[in-house]
C-alpha positions as CSV (number, residue, x, y, z in Angstrom):
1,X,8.8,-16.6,-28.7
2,X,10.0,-14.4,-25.9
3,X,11.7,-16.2,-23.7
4,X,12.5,-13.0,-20.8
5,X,12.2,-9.2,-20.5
6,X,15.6,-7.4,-20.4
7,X,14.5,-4.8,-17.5
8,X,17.7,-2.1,-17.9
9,X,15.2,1.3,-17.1
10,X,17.0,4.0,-15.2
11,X,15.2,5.1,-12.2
12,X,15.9,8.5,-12.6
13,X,13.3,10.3,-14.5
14,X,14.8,13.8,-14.5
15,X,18.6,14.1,-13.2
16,X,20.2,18.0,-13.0
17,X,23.5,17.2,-11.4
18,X,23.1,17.8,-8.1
19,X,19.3,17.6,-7.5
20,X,17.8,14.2,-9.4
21,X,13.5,13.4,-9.7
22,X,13.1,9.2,-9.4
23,X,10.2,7.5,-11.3
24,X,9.5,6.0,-7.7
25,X,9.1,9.3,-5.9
26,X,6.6,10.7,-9.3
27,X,4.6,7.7,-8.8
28,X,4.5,7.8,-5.5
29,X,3.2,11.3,-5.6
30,X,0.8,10.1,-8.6
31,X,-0.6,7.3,-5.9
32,X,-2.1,10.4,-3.6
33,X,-3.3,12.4,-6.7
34,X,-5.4,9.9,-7.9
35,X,-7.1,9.0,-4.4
36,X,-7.8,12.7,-4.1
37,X,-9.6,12.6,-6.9
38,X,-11.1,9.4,-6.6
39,X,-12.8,10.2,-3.1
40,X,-13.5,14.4,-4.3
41,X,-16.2,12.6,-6.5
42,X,-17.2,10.3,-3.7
43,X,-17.6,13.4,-1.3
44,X,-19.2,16.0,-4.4
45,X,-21.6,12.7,-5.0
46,X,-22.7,12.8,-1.3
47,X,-22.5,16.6,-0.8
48,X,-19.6,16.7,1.9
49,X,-17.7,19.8,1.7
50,X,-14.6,19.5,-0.3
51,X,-12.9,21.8,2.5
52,X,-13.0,18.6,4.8
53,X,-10.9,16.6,2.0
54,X,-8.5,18.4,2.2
55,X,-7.6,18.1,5.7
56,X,-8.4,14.4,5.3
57,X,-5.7,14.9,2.6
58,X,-3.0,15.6,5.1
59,X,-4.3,12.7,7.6
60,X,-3.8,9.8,5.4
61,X,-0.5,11.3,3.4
62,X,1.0,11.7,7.1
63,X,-0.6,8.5,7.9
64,X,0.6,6.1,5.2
65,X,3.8,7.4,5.4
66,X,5.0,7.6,9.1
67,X,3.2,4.2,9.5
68,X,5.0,2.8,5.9
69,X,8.7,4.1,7.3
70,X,7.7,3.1,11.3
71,X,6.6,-0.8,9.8
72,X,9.3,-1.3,7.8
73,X,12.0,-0.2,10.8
74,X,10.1,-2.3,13.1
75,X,8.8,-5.3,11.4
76,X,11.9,-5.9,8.6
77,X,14.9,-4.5,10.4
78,X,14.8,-3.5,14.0
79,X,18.1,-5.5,14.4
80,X,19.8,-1.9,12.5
81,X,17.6,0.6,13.8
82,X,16.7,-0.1,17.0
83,X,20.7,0.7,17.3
84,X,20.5,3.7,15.1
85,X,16.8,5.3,16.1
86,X,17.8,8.6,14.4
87,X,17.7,6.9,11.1
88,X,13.9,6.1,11.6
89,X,13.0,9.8,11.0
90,X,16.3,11.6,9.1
91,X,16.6,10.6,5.5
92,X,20.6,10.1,6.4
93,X,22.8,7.4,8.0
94,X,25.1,7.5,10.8
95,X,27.2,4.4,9.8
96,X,29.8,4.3,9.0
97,X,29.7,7.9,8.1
98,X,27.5,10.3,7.1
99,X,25.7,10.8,4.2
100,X,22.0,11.5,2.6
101,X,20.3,8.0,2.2
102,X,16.8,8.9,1.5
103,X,14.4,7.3,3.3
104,X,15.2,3.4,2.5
105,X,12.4,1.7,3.6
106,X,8.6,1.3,3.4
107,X,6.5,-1.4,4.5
108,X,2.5,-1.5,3.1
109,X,1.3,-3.4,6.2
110,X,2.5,-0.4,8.1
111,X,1.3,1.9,5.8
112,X,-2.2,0.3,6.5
113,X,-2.4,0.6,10.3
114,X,-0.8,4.6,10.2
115,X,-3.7,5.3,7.7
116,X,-6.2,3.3,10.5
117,X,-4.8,5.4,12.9
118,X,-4.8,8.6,11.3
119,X,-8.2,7.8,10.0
120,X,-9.4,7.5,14.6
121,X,-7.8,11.0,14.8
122,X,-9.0,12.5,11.6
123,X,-12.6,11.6,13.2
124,X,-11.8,13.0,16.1
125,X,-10.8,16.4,15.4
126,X,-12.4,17.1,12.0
127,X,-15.2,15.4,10.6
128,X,-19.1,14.5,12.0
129,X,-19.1,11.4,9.8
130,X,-18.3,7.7,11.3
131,X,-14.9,6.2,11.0
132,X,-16.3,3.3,8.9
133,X,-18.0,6.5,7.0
134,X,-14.7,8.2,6.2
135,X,-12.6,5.5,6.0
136,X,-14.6,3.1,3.7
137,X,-14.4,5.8,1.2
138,X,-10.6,6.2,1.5
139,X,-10.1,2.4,1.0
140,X,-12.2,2.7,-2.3
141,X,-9.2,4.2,-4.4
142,X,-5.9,2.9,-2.1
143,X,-5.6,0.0,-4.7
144,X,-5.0,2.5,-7.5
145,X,-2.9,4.1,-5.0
146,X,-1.0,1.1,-4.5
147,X,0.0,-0.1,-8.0
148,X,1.3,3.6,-8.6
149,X,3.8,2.9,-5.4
150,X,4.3,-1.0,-7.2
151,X,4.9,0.6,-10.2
152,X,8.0,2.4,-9.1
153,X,9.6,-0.2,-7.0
154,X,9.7,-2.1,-10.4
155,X,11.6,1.3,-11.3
156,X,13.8,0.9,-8.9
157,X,14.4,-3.1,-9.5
158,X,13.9,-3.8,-6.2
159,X,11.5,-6.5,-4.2
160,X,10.7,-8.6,-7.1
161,X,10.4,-12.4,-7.2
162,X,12.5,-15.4,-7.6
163,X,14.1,-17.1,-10.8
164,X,11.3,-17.9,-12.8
165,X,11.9,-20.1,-16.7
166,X,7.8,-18.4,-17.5
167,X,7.9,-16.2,-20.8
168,X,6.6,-12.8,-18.6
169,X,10.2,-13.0,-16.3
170,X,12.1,-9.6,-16.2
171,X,16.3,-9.6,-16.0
172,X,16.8,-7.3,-14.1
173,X,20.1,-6.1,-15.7
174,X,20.9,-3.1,-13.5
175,X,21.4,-5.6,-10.6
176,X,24.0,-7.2,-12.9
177,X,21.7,-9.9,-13.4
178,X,21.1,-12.6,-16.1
179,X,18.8,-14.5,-15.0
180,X,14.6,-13.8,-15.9
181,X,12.8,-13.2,-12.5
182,X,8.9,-13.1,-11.2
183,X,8.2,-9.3,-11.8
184,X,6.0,-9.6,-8.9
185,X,5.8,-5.2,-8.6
186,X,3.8,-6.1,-11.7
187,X,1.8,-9.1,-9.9
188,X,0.7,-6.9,-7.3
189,X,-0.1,-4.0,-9.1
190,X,-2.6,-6.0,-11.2
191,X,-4.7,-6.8,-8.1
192,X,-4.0,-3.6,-6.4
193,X,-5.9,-2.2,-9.2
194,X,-8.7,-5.0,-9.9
195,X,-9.3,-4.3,-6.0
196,X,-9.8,-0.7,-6.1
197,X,-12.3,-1.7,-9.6
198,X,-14.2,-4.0,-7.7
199,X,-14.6,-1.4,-4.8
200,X,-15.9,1.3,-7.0
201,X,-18.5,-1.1,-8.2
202,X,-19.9,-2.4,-4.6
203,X,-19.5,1.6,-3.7
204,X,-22.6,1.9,-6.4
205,X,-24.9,-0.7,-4.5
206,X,-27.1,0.9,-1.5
207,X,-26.6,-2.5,0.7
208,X,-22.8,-2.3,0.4
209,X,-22.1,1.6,1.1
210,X,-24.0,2.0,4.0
211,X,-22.9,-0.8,5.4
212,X,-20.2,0.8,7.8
213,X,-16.4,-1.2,7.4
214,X,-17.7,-3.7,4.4
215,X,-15.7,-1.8,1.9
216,X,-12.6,-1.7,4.1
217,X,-13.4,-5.3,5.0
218,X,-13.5,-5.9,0.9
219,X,-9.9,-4.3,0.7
220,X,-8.3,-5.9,3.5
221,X,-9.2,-9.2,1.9
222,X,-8.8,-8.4,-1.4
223,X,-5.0,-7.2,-0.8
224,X,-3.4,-8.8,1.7
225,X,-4.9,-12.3,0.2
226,X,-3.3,-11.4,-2.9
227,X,-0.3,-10.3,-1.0
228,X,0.3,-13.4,0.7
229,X,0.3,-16.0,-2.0
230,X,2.3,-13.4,-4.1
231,X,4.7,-13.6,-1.3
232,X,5.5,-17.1,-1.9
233,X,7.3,-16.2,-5.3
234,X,9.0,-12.9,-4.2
235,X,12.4,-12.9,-3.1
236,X,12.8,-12.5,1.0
237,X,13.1,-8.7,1.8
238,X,15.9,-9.7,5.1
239,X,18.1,-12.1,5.8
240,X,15.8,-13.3,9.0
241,X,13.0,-14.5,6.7
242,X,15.1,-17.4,5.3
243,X,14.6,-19.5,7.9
244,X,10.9,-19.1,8.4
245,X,8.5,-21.2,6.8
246,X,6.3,-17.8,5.9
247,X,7.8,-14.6,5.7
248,X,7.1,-11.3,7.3
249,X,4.3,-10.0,4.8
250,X,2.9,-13.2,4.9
251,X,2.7,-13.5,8.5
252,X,1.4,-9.8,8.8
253,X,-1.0,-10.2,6.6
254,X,-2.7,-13.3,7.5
255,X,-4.5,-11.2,10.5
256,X,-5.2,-8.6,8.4
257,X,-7.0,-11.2,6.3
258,X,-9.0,-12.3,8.9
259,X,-10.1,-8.9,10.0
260,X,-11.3,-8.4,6.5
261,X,-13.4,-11.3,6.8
262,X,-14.5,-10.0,10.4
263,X,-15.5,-6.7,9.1
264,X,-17.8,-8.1,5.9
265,X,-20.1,-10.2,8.2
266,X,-20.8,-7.6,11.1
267,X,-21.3,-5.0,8.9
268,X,-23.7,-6.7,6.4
269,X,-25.0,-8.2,9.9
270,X,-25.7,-4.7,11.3
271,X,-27.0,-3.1,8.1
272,X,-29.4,-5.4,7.7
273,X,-30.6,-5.6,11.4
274,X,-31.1,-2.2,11.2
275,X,-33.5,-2.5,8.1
276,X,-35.1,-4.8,9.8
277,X,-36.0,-2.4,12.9
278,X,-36.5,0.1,10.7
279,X,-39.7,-1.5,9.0
């Protein structure tokens, strides 16, 4: 019987000396790919021109990843960056000297609310359709999206879950560990993707596309439930989160839940009022 997964993967897919490719950035770049493709169907099935994709394209890439890097900063460690407010938008660090970091740092619940926001602009400036039009549709493959982006923290070893004695627990070796731990990159990404599944299916009943915000509603609810109990076996992201009875994804996504749950009754509510005067 297996008792653990020794986890000793380099995350370096491609390394040439001075220049290297990570598994987290290929997947990452995978996650966009695939909702390209996922809503280029959606928009060929309902004869939108695929020319308006592709600025939408550039709304929710920007989006997802100024509000990923702005959520983390701000909701995981403003104590460091609201000192060093450069940091939020170079890739390098200041302290205590300088050097190329990357950009260290992405939080999904931020992600979320730049894609929201992005989404208000996009509608704005570009396209005739609703906002719950446009960004129902982008919801639909964000799960698949966001077990790619999973999928390369687990790469990385990084935000995985406490010591666990269950068959499935990874060691996470190049953290010179020895212990099995909850692979929770792998927890998420199995719902992430059983979410995105169970949107392309309600995206095939009549009722359930037209009615504008249920799919987003379906994916806030879907996600950050599974989010928040996951959270309860992850490992704290900062140090400030040990002392609070739920931690910050937790606590961010309880709203987020409850907005879900918000959207799936007024928009069933409004679609079928409007059948109603429509007879």
């Amino acid at each position: 019987m297996i008792s653990s997964i020794v986890w000793d993967v380099s995350p370096i897919l491609l390394d040439l000396g001075s220049f290297q490719i990570r598994f987290y950035s290929v997947l990452f770049a995978v996650a966009f790919i695939i909702g390209y493709f996922v809503v280029k169907k959606i928009y060929k099935q309902e004869g939108i021109p695929i020319s308006e994709l592709d600025s939408l394209t550039v709304y929710v890439v920007l989006g997802g990843l100024i509000g990923a890097r702005l959520g983390h900063c701000f909701f995981y460690d403003w104590a460091y960056y609201q000192n060093h407010l450069l940091e939020i938008i170079l890739p390098v660090s200041f302290s205590p000297e300088f050097h190329f970091t990357g950009f260290q740092g992405l939080a999904s619940h931020g992600g979320a609310l730049g894609i929201i926001i992005s989404m208000l602009i996009f509608k704005r400036k570009t396209t005739k359709k609703s906002f719950f039009w446009v960004i129902d549709r982008v919801a639909i493959p964000t799960g698949f999206a966001g077990a790619c982006i999973r999928m390369g923290n687990l790469f990385n070893s990084e935000i995985y879950g406490h010591q666990t004695d269950l068959p499935w627990g990874f060691i996470f070796a190049r953290n010179g560990e020895t212990y099995a731990s909850h692979p929770t990159q792998l927890y998420e990404a199995f719902f992430y993707v059983i979410t995105s599944i169970v949107l392309l299916r309600l995206y095939k009943v009549k009722r359930f596309r037209e009615a504008k915000g249920f799919l987003l509603g379906m994916f806030f609810i879907m996600i950050f439930t599974a989010r928040f109990f996951i959270e309860f076996v992850k490992e704290n992201q900062v140090a400030f989160e040990d002392s609070m009875s739920l931690n910050m994804g937790q606590i961010l996504s309880i709203p987020i839940v409850l907005a879900g749950f918000f959207l799936v009754f007024w928009s069933l509510r409004n679609y079928d009022k409007q059948q109603i005067d429509s007879n």
